[in-house]
N, C-alpha and C positions, 0 to 999 in steps of 0.2 A: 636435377639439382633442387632440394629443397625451397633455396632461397627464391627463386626463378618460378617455382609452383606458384611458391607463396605470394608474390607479385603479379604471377598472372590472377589468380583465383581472386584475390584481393583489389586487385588493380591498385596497390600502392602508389608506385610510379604517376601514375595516373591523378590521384589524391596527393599527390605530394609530402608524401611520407615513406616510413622507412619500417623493417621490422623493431628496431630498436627503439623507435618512439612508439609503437605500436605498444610493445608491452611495457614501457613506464608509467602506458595511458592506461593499459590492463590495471596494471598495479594499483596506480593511483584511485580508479575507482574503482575496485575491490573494496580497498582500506577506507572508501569514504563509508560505504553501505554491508563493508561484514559484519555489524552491530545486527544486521538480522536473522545471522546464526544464532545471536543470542537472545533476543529478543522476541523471537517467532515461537520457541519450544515454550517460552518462560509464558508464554499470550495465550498459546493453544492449549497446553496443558491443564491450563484450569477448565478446560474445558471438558473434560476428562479423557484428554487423547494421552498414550504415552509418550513421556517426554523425552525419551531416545530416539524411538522412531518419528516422532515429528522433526526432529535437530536433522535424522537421514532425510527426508522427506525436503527440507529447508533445502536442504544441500546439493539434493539429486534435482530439484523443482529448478533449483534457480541453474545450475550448470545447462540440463536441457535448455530452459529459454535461453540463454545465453547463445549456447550451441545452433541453437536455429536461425537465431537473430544476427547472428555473425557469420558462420557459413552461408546461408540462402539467403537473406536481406542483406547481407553484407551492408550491418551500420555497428557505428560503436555506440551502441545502447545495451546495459545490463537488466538480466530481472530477477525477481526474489521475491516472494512472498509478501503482498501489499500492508502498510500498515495503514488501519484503519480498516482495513477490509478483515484482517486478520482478528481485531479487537468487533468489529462486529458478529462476525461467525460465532467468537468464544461469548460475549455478552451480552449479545441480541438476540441471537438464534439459539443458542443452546440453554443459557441460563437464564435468559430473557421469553422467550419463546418456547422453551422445551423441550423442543425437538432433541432429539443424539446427533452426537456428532457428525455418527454416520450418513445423517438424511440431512445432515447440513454442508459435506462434504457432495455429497448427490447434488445438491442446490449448488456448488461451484460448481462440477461437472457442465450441469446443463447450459448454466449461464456463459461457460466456454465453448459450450459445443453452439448455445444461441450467436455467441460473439462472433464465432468464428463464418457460420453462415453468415451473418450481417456483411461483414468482411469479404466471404466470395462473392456474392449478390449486388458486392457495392453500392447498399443503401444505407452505409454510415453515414456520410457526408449526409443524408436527407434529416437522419434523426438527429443530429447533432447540429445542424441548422434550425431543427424545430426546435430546438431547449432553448429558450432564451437566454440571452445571459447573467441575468437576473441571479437566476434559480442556480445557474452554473457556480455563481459566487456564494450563492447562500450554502448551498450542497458542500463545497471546500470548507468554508468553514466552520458552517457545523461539525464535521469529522475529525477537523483541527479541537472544536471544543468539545467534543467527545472521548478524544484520548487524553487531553488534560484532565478532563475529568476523572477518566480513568486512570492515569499514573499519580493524579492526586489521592486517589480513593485508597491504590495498590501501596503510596509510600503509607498511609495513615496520617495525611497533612488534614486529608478531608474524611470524616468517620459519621455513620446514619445518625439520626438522632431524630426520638419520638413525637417531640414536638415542632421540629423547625427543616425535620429531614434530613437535613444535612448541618453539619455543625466544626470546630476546627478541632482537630485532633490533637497532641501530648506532642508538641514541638518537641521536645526535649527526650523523646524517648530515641533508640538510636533511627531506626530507620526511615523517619521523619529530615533528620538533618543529614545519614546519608543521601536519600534522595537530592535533596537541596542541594547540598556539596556537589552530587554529579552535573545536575542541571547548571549551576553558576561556572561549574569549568568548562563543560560542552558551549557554553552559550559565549564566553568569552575565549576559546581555544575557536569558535569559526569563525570570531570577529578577527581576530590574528589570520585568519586563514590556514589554519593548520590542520593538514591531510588525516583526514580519518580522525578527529575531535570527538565523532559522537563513539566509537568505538574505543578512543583512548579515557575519556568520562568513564564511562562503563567498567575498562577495567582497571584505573584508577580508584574506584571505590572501593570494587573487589576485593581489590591487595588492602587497601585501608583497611577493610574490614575484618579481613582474613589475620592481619597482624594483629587489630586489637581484639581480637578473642569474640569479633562477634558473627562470622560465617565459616563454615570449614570450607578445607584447602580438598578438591576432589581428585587430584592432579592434573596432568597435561596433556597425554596423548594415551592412546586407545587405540585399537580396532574398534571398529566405525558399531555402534549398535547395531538392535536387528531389528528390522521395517516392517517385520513379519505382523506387528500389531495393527499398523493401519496399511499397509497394503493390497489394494482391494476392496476396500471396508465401506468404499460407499454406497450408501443405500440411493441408488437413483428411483427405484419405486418411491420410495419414502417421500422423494422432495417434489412429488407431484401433488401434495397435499393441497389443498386450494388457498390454507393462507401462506402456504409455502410462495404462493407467485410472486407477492411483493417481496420475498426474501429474494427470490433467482432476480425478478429485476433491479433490487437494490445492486446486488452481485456488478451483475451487468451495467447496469446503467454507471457505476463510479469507475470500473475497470474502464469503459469505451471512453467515456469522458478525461480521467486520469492519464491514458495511455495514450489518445490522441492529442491532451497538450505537452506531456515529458514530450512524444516525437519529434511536434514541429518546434518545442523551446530548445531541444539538443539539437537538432538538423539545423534550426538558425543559428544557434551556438557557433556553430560548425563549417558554416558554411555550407549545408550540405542541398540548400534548397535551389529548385531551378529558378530560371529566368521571370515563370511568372510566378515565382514565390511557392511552389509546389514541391513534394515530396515527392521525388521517383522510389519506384517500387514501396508505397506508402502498403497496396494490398499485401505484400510479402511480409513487411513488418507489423502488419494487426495480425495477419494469421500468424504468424512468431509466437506474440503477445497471447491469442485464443489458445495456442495448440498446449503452448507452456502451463496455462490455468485448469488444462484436463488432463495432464499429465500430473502437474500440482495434485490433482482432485485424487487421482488412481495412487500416486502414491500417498498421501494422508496429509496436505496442508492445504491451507486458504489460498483464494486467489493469488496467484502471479501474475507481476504486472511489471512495465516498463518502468526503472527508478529514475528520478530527474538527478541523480548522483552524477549521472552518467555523463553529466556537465563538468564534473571535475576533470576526468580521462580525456575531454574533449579540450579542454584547458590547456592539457596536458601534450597536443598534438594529434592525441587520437584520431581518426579520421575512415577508419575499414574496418571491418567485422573482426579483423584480429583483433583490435582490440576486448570485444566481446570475447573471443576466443579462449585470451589470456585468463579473463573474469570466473571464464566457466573452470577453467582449472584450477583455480585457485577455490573456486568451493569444492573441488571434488578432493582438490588436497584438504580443507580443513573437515572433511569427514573423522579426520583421525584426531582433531581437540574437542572429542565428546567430553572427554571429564573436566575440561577447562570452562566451556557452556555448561556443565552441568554447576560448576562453583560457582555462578552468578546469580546471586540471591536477586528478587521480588524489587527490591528498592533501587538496586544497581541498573535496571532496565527504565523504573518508574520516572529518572531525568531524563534519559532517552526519549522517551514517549512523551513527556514534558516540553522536551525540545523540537522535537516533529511535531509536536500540536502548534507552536510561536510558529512555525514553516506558514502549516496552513492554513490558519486563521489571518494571515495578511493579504488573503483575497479579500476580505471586508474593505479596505482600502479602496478597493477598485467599484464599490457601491457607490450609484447614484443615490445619496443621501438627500438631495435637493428636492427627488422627488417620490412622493410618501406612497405611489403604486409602485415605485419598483423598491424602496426601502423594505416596506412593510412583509413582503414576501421573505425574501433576505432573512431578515430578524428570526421570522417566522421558522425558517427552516435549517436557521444556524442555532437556534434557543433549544427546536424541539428533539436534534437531536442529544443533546449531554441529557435534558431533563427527562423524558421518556427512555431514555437508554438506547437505542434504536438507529442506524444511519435509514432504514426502510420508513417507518414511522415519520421522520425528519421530511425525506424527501418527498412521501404522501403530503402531508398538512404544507410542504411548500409548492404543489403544484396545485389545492383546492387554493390556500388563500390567493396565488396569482389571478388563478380564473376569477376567481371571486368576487375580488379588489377592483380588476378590468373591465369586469359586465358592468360591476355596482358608479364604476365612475364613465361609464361610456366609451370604454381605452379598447372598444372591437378590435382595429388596426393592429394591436399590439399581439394579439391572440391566432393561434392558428389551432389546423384542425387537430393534430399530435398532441399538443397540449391541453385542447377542451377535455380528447378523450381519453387521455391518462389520470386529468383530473375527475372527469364523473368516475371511474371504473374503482380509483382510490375510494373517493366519498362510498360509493356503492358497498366496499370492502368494510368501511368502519360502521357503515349504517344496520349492513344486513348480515354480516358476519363475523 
C-alpha cells in the first residue's frame, strides 16, 4: 500500500505528520522560491548561455537536489540554483573575468566535487569553525550588495557614467519604474506574509507590461526546450586555470557556508535538531547539497544550493523528505511554462534580485560595530564586493584586511592558522598574478 511505503520510508508517523501536510508544505515552498525558474535563465543568459536550456537545466538541477534531499536525507529542504552565486558566474567570471561560460560551469563542477569530499571526509565542521564570524557576516552581505547592485544596473535606476562611474538613470523611462513597482509590492506582499510574494511581483509586472504595450506575451506552456546547448558543455580543463582557483573557492566557500546555515536555520525551524542541538544525518544533506551543484554543473546552470525558502513548507507542517519530494515535482511539471519564463522581461526579475539583496544584507546587523577590528573587515568585504564586481575579489580583500587589522593591533588570539593562510595565498594571487 502506497500510503504505508510512504510512512515507512518517510517515517511520517514518527515526525508527526501526515501525507497531506507533507504536500501543502511541498506546495507552499515551491511557490515561495519558483521565482528561480525565472530569474536564473534571465541571470545566466547574459552570460551567453542559452536561455532555454538554462530554464531545462533550472528545472532538472533543482528537481534532482530536491530528489536526493528528500529520498536519502529525508529533510524538508528544497534546492535551485543559488542566487548570488548565479549573478556571480554571469558577471564576475564570465564578463568580469573572461573566462566562457563553459570553464566557468567546470569551476562549479569542481567546487561540488571539492564540497562534496569536504562532506565525506567530515572536515566541514573544522573549515567552518576557522572562518570567523566576522568575515561570515561581511561575505552575506556583500552578495546582498552585489545583487542590488546588480538589479539596479539591469532596471536602469543605476547607469555608468564617465566621470562619477556610476550615476542615476531616466526614472521615468518604463523599466526603471517597472522595476520599482515589483520591488515595492514583493517587499510589502512578504510583510503581509503572503505565499509566493517574490514570484507574484514578478508576474505582476509581467502582465502590467504586457497590457501596456511594453513587453510581448510569449504564451504559456510548451514542450520543455532542448538542453542539447549546454549539456555537457563544461570545460573542466578550463577551470583549472591558476586564477581560476579564487573562482572554484569563491564557488565553494558561499555554497558550504550558505548551505550549512539554511540547514541548521530550517532543522531549528523544524524542530528537527537533536538533544544536543545537532543535525542527524547532516553528512547525507551536504552531500545532497554537493552532488546537486555537479549535476547543476553537467547539465548547464550555477551552483545549486539548499533555499532558506524552505522555512515557509516548514511553516507549513512539513517535516520529511516528502516534502522535498512534492518540491521536485513541481519543477519537473513547470518544465512545460518555458514560453511563460521566456515573457519575463530584464526589469521584472530586477525587483526580485532587489528584494533578495534587502534578505541578505541584514547580516550587517549582526556586526560588532563597537569594535573597529572586527568592523573594519566587514566593511571591507561587503563594499568590495558591488564596487569590484566580484563575490571572489570581495572575499580575498576581506580575509587580507582581517589578518591585517589583527597582527597590526596585537588581536593574535583572534587569528588561526586557516585564516593566515588563505589570507597570504589571496595577497600572493593580487601581488604576483
Amino acid at each position: 500500500m502506497l500510503k504505508q511505503r510512504l510512512d515507512n520510508h518517510f517515517k511520517l508517523t514518527e515526525h508527526g505528520t501526515n501525507i497531506r501536510t507533507e504536500i501543502i508544505a511541498g506546495i507552499t515552498t515551491f511557490l515561495t522560491m519558483a521565482y528561480i525558474i525565472f530569474v536564473n535563465p534571465s541571470v545566466l543568459s547574459e552570460a551567453g548561455i542559452d536561455y532555454g536550456a538554462v530554464f531545462v537545466a533550472t528545472c532538472l538541477a533543482s528537481a534532482i537536489g530536491c530528489l536526493i534531499m528528500g529520498l536519502w536525507a529525508n529533510y524538508p529542504i528544497a534546492l535551485a540554483p543559488g542566487m548570488g552565486l548565479n549573478a556571480f558566474f554571469t558577471y564576475g567570471v564570465v564578463q568580469g573575468m573572461g573566462y566562457s561560460w563553459e570553464a566557468a560551469l567546470g569551476a562549479v563542477f569542481l567546487s561540488g566535487v571539492t564540497f562534496f569530499l569536504l562532506s565525506l571526509f567530515r572536515i566541514r565542521e573544522w573549515i567552518i569553525n576557522s572562518i570567523p564570524m566576522t568575515l561570515r557576516l561581511g561575505i552575506a552581505a556583500g552578495i546582498g550588495l552585489f545583487l542590488a547592485f546588480i538589479a539596479l544596473k539591469n532596471a536602469g535606476i543605476v547607469v555608468d557614467n564617465p566621470a562619477t562611474l556610476v550615476a542615476l538613470g531616466d526614472l521615468s523611462a518604463p523599466s526603471p519604474l517597472y522595476a520599482l513597482l515589483g520591488f515595492f509590492l514583493i517587499t510589502a506582499l512578504s510583510h503581509l506574509r503572503v505565499t509566493g510574494s517574490v514570484m507574484i511581483g514578478i508576474l505582476a509586472v509581467t502582465v502590467l507590461a504586457i497590457v501596456l504595450g511594453h513587453n510581448e506575451f510569449g504564451g504559456v506552456m510548451s514542450m520543455p526546450p532542448s538542453i542539447a546547448p549546454t549539456f555537457l558543455e563544461m570545460d573542466v580543463a578550463g577551470a583549472f586555470d591558476l586564477a581560476m582557483i579564487s573562482v572554484i573557492f569563491a564557488f565553494l566557500f558561499v555554497d558550504l557556508f550558505d548551505t550549512s546555515g539554511t540547514l541548521i536555520g530550517v532543522a531549528h525551524r523544524g524542530g528537527l535538531l537533536d538533544e544536543q542541538g545537532n543535525l542527524p544525518r547532516l553528512g547525507r544533506a551536504l552531500m545532497a547539497d554537493s552532488t546537486a551543484s555537479m549535476a547543476g554543473a553537467a547539465l548547464g546552470t550555477s551552483t545549486t544550493t539548499s533555499y532558506i525558502e524552505s522555512t515557509a513548507g516548514i511553516a507549513s507542517g512539513g517535516r520529511t523528505g516528502l516534502t522535498a519530494v512534492i518540491v521536485a515535482m513541481l519543477f519537473l511539471v513547470s518544465l512545460f511554462f518555458a514560453p511563460l519564463a521566456g515573457s519575463i522581461p530584464v526589469y521584472a526579475t530586477a525587483g526580485a534580485l532587489l528584494y533578495v539583496a534587502v534578505l541578505m544584507t541584514g547580516s550587517l546587523a549582526h556586526a560588532n560595530w563597537e569594535d573597529p577590528t572586527e568592523a573594519a573587515p566587514v566593511l571591507i568585504a561587503a563594499l568590495a564586493m558591488p564596487l569590484t564586481f566580484s563575490i571572489a575579489e570581495g572575499i580575498a580583500l576581506g580575509f587580507i584586511s582581517f589578518v591585517a587589522i589583527k597582527t597590526l593591533s596585537g588581536r593574535f588570539k583572534d587569528l588561526n592558522v586557516a585564516v593566515v593562510v588563505l589570507a597570504l595565498l589571496f595577497a600572493g594571487k593580487f601581488l604576483f598574478f
